[in-house]
Each structure stands twice: as C-alpha cells, then as structure tokens.
NUFIPA-198181 format. One record per residue: residue number from 1; residue in one letter; x, z, y of N, C-alpha, C in turn. Coordinates in steps of 0.2 Angstrom, whole numbers. Each point is the difference from the previous one (the first is absolute). Example, Ala and Ser with C-alpha at 12.3 -4.5 7.8 and 13.67 -1.06 7.14 Angstrom:
REM residues 2
REC   pos   code    n.c1    n.c3    n.c2   ca.c1   ca.c3   ca.c2    c.c1    c.c3    c.c2
REC     1      A      66      39     -28      -4       0       6       4       0       6
REC     2      S      -2      -4       5       4       1       6      -4       3       5
END
This chain:
REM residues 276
REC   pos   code    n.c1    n.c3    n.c2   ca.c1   ca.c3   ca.c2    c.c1    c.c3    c.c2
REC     1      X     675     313     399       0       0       8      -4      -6       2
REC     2      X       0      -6      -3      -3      -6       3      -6      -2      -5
REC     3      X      -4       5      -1      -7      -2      -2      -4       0       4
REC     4      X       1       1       7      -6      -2       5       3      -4       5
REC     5      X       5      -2      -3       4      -7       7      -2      -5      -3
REC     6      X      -4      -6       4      -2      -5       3       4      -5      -4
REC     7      X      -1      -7      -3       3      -5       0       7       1       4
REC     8      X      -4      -2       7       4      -2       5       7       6      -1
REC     9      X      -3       7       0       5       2       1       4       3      -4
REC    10      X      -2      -3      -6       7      -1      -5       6      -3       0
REC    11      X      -5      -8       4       3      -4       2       8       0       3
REC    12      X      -3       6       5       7       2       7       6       5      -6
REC    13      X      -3       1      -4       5       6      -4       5      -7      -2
REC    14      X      -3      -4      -5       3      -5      -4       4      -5       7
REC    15      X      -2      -1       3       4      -2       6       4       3       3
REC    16      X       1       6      -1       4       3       4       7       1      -5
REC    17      X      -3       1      -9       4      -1      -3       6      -7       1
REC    18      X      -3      -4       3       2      -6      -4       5       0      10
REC    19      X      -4       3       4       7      -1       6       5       4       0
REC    20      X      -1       7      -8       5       4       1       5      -2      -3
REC    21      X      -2      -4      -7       6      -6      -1       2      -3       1
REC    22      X      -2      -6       3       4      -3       6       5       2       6
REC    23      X      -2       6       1       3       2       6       8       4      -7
REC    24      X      -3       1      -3       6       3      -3       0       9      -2
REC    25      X      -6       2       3       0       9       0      -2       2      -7
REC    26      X       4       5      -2      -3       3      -6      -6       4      -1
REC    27      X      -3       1       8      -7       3       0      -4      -3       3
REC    28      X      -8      -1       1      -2      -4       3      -4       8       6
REC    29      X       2      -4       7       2       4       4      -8      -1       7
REC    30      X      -2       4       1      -6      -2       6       3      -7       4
REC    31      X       4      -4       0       1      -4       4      -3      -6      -4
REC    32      X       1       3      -7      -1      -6      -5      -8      -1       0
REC    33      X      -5       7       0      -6       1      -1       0      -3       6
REC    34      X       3      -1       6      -5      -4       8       0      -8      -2
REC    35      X       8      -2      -1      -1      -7      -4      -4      -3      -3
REC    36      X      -3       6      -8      -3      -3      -2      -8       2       2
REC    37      X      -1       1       4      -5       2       5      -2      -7       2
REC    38      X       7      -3       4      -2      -4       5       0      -7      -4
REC    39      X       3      -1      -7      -4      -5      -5      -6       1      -2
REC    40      X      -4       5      -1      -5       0      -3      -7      -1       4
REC    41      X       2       5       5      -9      -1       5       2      -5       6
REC    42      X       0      -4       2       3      -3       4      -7       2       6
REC    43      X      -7      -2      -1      -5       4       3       1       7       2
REC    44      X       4       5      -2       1       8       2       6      -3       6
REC    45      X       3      -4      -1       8       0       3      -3      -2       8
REC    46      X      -3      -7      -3      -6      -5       8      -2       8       2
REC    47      X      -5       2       0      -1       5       3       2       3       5
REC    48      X       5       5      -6       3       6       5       6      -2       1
REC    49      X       4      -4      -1       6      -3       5       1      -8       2
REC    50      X      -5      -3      -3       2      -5       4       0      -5      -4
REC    51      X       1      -7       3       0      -6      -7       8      -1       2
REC    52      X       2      -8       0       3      -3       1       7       3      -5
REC    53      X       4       1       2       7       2      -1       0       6      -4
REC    54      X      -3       4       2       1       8      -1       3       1      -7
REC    55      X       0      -5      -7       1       2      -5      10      -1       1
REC    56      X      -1      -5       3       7      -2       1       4       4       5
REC    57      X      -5       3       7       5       4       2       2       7      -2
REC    58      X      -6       4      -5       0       6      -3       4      -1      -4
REC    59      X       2      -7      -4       5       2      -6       7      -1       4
REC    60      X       1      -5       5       8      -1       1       2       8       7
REC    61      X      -5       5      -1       0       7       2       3       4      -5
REC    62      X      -5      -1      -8       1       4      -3       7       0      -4
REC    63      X       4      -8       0       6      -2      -1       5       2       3
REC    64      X      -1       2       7       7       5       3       0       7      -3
REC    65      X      -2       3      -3      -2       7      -4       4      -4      -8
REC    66      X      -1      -5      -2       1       0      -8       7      -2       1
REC    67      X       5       4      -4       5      -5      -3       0      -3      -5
REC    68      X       6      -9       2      -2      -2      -7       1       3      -4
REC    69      X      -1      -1      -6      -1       1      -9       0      -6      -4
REC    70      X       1       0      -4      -1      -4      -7      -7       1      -1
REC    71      X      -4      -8      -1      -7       1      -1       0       5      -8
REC    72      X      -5       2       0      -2       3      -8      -6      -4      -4
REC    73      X       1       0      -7      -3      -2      -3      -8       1      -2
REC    74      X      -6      -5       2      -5       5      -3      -2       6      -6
REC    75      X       5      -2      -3       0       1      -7       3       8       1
REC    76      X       1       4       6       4       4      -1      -6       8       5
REC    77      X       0       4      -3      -4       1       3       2       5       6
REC    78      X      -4      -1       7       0       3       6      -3       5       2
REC    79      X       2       7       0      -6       5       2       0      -1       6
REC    80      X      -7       4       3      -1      -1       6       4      10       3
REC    81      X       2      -2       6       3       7       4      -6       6       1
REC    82      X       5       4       1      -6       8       1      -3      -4      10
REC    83      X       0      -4       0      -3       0       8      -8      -5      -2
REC    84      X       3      -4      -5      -3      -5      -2      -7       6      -4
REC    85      X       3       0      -4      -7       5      -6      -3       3       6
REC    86      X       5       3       5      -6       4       7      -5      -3       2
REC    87      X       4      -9       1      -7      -5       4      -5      -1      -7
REC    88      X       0       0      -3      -5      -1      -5      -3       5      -2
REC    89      X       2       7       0      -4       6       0      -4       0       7
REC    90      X       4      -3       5      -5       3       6      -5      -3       1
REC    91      X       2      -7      -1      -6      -6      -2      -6       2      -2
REC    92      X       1       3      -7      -5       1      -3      -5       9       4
REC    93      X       4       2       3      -1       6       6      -7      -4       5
REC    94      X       2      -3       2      -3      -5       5      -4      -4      -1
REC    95      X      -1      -2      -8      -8      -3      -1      -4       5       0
REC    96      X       3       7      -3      -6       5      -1      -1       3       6
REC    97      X       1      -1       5       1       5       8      -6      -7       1
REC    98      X       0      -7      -2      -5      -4       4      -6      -1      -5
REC    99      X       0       6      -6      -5      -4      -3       1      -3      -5
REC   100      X       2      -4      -3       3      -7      -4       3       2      -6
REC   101      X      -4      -3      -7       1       1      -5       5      -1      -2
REC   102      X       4      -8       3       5      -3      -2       6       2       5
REC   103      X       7      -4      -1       4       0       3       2      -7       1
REC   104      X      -1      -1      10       2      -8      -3       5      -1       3
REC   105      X       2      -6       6       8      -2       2      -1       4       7
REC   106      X      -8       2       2       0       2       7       3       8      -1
REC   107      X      -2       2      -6       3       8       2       7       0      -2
REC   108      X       4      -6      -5       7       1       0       1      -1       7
REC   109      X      -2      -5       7       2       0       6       1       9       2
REC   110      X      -5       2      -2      -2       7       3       5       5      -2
REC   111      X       3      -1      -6       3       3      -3       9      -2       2
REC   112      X      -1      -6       2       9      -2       4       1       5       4
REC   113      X      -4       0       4      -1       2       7      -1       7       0
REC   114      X      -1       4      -7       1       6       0       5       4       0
REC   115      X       5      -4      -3       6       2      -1       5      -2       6
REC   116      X       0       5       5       3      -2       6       6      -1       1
REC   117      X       3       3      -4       9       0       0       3      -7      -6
REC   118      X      -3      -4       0       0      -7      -4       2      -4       3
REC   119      X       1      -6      -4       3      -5       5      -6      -4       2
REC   120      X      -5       0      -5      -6      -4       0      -4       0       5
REC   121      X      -3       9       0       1       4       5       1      -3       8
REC   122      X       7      -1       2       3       2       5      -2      -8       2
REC   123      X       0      -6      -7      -2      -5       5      -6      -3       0
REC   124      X      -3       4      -2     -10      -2       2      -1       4       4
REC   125      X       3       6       2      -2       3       8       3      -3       5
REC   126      X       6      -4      -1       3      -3       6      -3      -5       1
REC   127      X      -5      -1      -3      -6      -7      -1      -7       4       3
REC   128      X       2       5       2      -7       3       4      -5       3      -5
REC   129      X       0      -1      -4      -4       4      -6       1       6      -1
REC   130      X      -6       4       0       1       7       0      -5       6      -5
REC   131      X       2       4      -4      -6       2      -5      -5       2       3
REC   132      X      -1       2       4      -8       4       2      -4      -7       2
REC   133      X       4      -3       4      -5      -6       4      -1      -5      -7
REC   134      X       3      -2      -4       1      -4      -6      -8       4      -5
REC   135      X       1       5      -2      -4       5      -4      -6      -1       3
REC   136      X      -1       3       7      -8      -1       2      -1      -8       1
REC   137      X       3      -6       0      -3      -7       0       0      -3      -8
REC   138      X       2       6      -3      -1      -1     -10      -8       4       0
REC   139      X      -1       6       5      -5       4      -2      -4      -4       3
REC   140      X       0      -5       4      -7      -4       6      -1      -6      -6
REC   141      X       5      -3      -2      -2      -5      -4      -3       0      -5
REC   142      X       4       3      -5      -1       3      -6       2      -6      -3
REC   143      X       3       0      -9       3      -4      -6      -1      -6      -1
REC   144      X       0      -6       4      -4      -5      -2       3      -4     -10
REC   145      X       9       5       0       0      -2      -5      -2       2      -8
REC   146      X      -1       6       2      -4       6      -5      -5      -1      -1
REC   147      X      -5      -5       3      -8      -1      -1      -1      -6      -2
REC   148      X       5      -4      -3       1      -7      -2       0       0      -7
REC   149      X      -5      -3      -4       2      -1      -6       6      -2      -4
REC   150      X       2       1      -4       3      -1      -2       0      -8      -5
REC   151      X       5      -6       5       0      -6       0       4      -2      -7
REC   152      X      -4      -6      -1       2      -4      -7       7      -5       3
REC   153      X       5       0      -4       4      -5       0      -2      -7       2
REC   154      X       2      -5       5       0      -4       3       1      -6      -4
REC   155      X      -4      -2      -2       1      -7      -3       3      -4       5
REC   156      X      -2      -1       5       4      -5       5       8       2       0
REC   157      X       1       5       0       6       2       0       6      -1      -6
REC   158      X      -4       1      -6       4      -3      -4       1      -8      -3
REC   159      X      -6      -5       3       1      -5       1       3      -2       5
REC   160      X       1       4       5       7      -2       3       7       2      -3
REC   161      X       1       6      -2       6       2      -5       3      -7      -4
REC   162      X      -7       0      -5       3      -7      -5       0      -8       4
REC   163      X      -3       1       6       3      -7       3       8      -1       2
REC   164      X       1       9       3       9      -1       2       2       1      -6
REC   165      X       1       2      -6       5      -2      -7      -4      -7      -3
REC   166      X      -3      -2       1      -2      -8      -3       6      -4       5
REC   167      X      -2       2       6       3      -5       6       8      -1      -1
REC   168      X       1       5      -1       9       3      -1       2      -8      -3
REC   169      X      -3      -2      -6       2      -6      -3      -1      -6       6
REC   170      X      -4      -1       3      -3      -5       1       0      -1       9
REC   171      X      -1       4       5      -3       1       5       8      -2       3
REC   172      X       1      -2       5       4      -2       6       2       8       2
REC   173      X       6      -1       2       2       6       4      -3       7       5
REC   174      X      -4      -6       7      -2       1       3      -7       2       0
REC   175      X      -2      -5      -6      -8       5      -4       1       7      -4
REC   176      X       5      -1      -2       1       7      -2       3       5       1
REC   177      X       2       1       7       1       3       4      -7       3       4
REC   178      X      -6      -5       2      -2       2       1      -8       5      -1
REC   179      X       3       2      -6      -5       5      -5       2       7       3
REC   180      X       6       1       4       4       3       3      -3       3       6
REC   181      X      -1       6       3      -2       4       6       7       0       3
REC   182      X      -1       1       9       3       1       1       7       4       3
REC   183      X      -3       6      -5       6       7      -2       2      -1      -7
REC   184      X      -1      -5      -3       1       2      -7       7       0      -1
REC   185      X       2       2      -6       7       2      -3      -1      -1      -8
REC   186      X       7      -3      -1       2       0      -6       5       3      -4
REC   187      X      -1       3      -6       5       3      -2       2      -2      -5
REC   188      X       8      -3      -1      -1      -4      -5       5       5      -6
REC   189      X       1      -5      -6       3       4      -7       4       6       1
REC   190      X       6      -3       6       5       4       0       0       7       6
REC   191      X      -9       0       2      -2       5       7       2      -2       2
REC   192      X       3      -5       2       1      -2       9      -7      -1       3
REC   193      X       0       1       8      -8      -2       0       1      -5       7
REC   194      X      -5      -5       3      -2      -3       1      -5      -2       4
REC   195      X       1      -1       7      -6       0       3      -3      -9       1
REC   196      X      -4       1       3      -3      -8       2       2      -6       1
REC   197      X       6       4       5       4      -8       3       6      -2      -5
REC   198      X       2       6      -3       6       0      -6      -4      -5      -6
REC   199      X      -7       4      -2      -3      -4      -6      -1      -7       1
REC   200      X      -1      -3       6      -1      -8       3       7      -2      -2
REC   201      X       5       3       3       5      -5       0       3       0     -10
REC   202      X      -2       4      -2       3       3      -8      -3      -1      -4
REC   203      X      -8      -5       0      -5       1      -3       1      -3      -7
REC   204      X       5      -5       0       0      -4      -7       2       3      -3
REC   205      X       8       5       2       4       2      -3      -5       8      -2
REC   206      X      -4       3       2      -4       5      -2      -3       1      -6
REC   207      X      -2      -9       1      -7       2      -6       5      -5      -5
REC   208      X       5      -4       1       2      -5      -4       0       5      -9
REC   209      X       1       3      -2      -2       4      -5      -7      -1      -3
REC   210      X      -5      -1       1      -7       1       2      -1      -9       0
REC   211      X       2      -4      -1      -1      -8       4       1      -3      -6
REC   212      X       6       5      -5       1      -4      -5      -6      -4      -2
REC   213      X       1      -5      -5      -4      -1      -5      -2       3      -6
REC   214      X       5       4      -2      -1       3      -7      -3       9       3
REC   215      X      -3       2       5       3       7       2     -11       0       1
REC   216      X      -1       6      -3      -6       0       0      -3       8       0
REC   217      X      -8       1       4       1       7       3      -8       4      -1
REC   218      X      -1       4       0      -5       4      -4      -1       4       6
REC   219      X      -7      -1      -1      -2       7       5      -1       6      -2
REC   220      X       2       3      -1       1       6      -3      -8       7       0
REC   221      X       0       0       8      -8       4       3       2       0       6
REC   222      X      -3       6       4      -2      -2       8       2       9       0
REC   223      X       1       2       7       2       6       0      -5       1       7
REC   224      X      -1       2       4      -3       6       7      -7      -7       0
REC   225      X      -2      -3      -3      -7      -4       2      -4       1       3
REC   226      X       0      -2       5      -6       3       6      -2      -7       6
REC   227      X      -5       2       4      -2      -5       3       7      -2       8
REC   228      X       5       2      -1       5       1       4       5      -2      -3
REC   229      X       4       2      -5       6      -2      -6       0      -3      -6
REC   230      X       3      -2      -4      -1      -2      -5      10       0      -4
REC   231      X       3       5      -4       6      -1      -3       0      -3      -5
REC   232      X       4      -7      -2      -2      -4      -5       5       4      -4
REC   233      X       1       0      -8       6       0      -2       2      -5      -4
REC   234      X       4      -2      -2       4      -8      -1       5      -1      -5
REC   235      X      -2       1      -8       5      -2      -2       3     -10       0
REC   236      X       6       0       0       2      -6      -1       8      -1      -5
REC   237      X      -1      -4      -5       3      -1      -6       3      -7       2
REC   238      X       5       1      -2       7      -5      -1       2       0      10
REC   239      X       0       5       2       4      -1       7       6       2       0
REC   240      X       4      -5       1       9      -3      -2       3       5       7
REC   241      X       3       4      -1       3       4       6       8      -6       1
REC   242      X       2      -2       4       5      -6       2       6       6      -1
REC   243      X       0       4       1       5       2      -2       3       5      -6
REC   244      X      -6      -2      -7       2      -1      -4      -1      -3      -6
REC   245      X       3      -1      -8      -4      -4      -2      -6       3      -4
REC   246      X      -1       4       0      -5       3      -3      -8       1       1
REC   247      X      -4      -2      -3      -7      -1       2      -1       7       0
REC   248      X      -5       2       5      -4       4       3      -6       1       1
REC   249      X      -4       7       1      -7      -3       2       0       3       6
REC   250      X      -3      -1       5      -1       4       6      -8       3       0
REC   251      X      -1       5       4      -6       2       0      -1       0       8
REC   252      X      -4      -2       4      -1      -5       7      -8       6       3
REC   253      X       2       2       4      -4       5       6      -4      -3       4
REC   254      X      -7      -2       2      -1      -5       4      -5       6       2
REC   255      X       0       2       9      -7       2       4       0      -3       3
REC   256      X      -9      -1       0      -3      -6       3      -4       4       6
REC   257      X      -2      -1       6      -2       2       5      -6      -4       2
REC   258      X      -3       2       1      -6      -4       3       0      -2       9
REC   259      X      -1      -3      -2      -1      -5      10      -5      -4      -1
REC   260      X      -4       5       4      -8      -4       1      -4      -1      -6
REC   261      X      -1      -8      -3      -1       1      -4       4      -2      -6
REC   262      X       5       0       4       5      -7      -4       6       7      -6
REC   263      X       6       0      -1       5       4      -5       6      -2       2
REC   264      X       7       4       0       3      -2       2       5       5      -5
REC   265      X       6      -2       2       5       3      -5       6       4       5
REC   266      X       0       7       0       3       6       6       7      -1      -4
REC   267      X      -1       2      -8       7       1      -3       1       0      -8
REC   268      X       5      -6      -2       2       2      -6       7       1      -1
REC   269      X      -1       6      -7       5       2      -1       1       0      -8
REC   270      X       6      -4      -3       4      -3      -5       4       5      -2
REC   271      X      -2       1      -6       5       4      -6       0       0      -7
REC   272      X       6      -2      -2       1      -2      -4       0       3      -7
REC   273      X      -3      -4      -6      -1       3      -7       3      -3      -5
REC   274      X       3       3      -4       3      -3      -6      -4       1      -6
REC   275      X      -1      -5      -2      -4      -2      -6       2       6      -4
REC   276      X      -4       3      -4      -1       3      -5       0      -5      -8
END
C-alpha cells in the first residue's frame, strides 16, 4: 500500500501511530491520521487552516471525542480502523484523479475530507474546508512535494542531535531547554508525557538518568531524513532508573524539526531496554 507515499506522508502514518498510543486506542483512528497530519506538514496546515493555534485548538476538539485510556506501548502494535484504510485508499484515489505518481500528505488531507462521516472529517469542514474546492486548488497548483528530490540527511541536524546528548552532561538547564520548540513533548520511561512548561520545571529530574557520569549513548541511525525532519534514535547505557536498582539501558526517540535554518527538538520519547 505505501510504495508510492511520499516521506512526508509516511511520516503522518508513524505519527498518527504514536497519537494513537498516547491517547490510549487500540486502533489508530482518522482523528489520529489529522494529528498526525497536523505534526508533519505544518506548511499544508499554514495554508489551508491557518497558523497560530490551530494545532492546539484541533487537538483539545479532538479530546472531547477520546476517552481517557491507559497509554499503550510502542512496542505493541496498532492497526489502523476500516475508516482509516478508506482515507488512505482514497488518498491514493486522489493522486490518480490529479495526475501524480506519488501519494503525498496533500492527498491524505483529501482523503480525510473524503470520508465524511468521520470525525476528522467533521472537523476540517467545520474549518471551512471542502473536497471539491480543496481538489480543484490541488489541481491549479499541482505537487510541489512529489517534484522534489529526494533529500539527504541533514548534517546540521544531526550536529544539532549530538550537541543536545553531549549537553545533557554539561549545558545549564535553561540551555538545554532551549534546543526545545515550542510544542515540544516529552515522553518519558514510564509514558507519562510532558509538554514545554512541565519539561522547564522537570528538566533535571528528566534527564538526571542521562547526566550521570557513568551513562553513555550511541546513535544508533536516523529514521524519516529529509530536508524538514530528522528522527534520531538513541541508544544510552547505564541509565539508573531511581526507582530501581537495576541498571538499564534506554533507547531515547529524538524529532528534530527544522526552523528556518536552525533544528529544533518537537519530541522525545524514552523506553526502556534491558540489557541482554
């Protein structure tokens, strides 16, 4: 099914996974693909609804709809729902109607918005969005993401990556803090997760794992590489979980966002490995 989706809009899949665990659903549900929509193309979102808030006021919308749940483990796997497989078969409906060889995050939009009895659906049209008029400004414009080379991993980006785990040792709080955007979220060992102003006030105790002296970390590879993301992945040895005695290793989830020309850190998320 995703040999003709786009980086980017892999990206929204793997994102939507990771809201659907947090949220707690055992399926990852069109609400979860808007989510992860509205992390991935932040240019698609500018656009057609707006900058500012909107990610913030579309998810604390989408949250009267969720009951709480018990986070779920990445490790466990989430299918996506018979609405969700629709918006992706429709999606790729939608590149071929405009042409395009590929599938990227504009036709997932197209493909929300197809499935009208959705919740995702119900709140991108209460957002004034509408498939016809959407479709023919996809058919005027055409793919600026499908015509794009396909980009090399971001050296600036990963020397940013290893300046925030060098710093962990070394760097003042409020420096390291600010490697931080300002929606970013942490999730730490135990899933709890973590936003901006929680990680300010929390930050020693966060990373004090990671601070040791003895505690030492491996980059393992890079995951979605492109001239927009970059996912680190992070082994790190001898992190002392406090509430036990047993050494550990953690494996540590770093996306890096680009801003302008600088990199920035949206979200990492901590889970824990037992040494073999």
């Amino acid at each position: 099914m995703f040999q003709r989706y786009t980086e980017k809009a892999r990206r929204v899949i793997f994102f939507a996974r990771y809201e659907a665990g947090q949220y707690g659903s055992p399926f990852i549900e069109t609400e979860h693909l808007l989510l992860g929509f509205l992390r991935e193309d932040r240019a698609l979102v500018k656009r057609f609804l707006g900058g500012g808030e909107t990610e913030t006021t579309i998810r604390a919308e989408v949250e009267k709809h969720i009951p709480p749940r018990e986070r779920i483990a990445t490790s466990v796997e989430v299918p996506l729902t018979e609405e969700s497989i629709k918006v992706l078969r429709l999606a790729a409906e939608e590149a071929d109607r405009l042409g395009h060889p590929h599938v990227g995050t504009e036709h997932l939009l197209l493909g929300l918005l197809h499935v009208e009895g959705s919740l995702a659906a119900q709140i991108l049209q209460a957002r004034g969005l509408r498939l016809a008029a959407l479709r023919e400004e996809m058919a005027k414009t055409g793919s600026v993401e499908g015509i794009r080379p396909t980009p090399k991993p971001s050296e600036t980006a990963i020397a940013t990556l290893n300046s925030f785990l060098a710093g962990i040792k070394w760097l003042k709080a409020d420096d390291l803090l600010a490697f931080f955007d300002e929606t970013a979220q942490f999730v730490d060992v135990q899933g709890k997760r973590w936003n901006r102003e929680e990680i300010h006030k929390n930050l020693e105790t966060l990373f004090a794992p990671y601070a040791k002296k003895n505690a030492e970390y491996l980059i393992e590879g890079t995951l979605a590489d492109s001239r927009d993301i970059l996912i680190g992945m992070v082994l790190w040895k001898n992190a002392i979980l406090a509430s036990m005695e047993r050494v550990w290793m953690h494996r540590m989830s770093v996306v890096l966002v680009r801003e302008g020309e600088d990199w920035s850190i949206a979200l990492v998320q901590v889970t824990p490995v037992k040494p073999s």
